[in-house]
N, C-alpha and C positions, 0 to 999 in steps of 0.2 A: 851192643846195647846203647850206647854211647850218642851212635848213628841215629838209633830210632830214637832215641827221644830229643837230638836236637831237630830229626824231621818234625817230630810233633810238635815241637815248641815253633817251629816257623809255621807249620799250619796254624794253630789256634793263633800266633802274635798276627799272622797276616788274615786272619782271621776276621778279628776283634780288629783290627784298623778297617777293615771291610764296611762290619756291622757298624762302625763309629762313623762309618764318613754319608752311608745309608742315613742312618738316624739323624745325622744333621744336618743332611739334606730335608728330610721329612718335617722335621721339628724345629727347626735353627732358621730364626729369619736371616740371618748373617752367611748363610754357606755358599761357598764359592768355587770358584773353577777347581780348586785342589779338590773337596769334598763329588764333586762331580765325574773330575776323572777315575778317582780312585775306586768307586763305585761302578762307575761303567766300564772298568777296563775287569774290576773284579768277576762282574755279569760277563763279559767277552770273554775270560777264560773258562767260566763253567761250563761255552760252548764247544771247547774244542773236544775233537773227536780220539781221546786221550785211548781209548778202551779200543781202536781199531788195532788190526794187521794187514798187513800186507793182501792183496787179494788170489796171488798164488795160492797162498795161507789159510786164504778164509775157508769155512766149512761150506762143503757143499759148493766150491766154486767153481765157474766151469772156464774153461782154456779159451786167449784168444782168438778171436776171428772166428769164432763160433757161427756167426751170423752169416757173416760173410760167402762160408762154406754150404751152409744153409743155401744162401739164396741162387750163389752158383750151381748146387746140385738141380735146385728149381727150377732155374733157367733150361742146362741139360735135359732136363725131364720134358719140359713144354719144346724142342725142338728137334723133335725125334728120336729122342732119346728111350730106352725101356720104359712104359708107364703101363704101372699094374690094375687094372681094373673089377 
């Protein structure tokens, strides 16, 4: 329990430094390179791809060199190879 709520409490504190450095970027003729980073680095984490796995993993994934095998059988096939008509 313990756990969870000092996660929670660094969520919302880093949070609310987020929202604060935002707003005084927007509103604050005085804001500066700290209010700037702190904002932009907040936006660069919302992008990372947190929710992925592995693509072994992933649902519906298919095995490598898929393609590859693909295009080799092609190849065999256009050079007289069995081709069904």
């Amino acid at each position: 329990m313990a756990r969870r709520t000092a996660r929670w409490g660094a969520v919302v504190g880093l949070g609310a430094v987020w929202w604060w450095a935002v707003l005084r970027l927007a509103l604050a003729p005085g804001a500066g390179v700290v209010e700037g980073a702190v904002a932009a680095g907040g936006w660069g984490l919302s992008l990372l791809p947190v929710h992925c796995v592995p693509k072994s993993r992933a649902a519906g994934a298919l095995r490598q060199g898929r393609w590859r095998d693909a295009w080799r059988a092609g190849v065999r096939g256009e050079r007289g190879g069995p081709v069904s008509e």
